[in-house]
N, C-alpha and C positions, 0 to 999 in steps of 0.2 A: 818650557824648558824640559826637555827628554829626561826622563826617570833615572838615566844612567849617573846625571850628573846631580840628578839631586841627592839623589843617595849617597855617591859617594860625596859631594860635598857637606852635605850634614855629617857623616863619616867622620872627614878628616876634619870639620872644625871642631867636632867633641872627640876625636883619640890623635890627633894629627899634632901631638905637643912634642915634636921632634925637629931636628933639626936637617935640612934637605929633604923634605917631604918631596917635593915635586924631583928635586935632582938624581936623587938615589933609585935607582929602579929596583921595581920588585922582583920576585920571581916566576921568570915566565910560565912555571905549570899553575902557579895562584893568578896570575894576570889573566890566561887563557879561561880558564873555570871561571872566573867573575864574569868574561865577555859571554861565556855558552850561556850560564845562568840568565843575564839581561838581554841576552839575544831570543834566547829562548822566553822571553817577556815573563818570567818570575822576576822579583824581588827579592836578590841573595840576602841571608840573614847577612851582616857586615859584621856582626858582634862574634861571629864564631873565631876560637884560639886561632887558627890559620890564619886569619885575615887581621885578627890583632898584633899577632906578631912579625906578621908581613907588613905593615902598615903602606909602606913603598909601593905594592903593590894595587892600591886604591888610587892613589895618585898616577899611575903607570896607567892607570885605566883608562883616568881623567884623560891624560894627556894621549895616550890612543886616539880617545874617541876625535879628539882636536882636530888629531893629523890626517883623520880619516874622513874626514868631510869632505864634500865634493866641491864646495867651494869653501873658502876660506874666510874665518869673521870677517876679518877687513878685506873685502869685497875687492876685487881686480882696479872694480871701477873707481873707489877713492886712495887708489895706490900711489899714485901722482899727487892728490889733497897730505897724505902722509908724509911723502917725501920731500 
């Protein structure tokens, strides 16, 4: 499991007591700064004020990284098996 998401999953399941975590998006100049951070292969502290009170932001992140895969979890090939 890539470091992005563990992070932010540990993250949001100890500050993530909100409601629409995944729906609400964060703010793009804090979304951008957590991707350069784990792009850049540091390990963003998550605990800083910023990113607590952006919470949406960590989840924004999550689902970035999703959309940004080159293939998709559920495989092309069992898309047919899905449907």
């Amino acid at each position: 499991v890539p470091q992005v998401l563990k992070s932010c999953t540990e993250f949001i399941e100890k500050h993530g007591i909100v409601d629409g975590i995944y729906r609400l998006s964060g703010i793009a100049s804090n979304i951008q700064k957590l991707r350069h951070e784990f792009d850049s292969e540091q390990i963003p502290d998550l605990t800083k004020d910023v990113y607590i009170q952006d919470i949406h932001c960590v989840g924004s992140l999550c689902k970035l990284y999703f959309r940004e895969l080159p293939n998709p979890l559920l495989t092309y090939q069992l898309y047919e098996k899905f449907s």
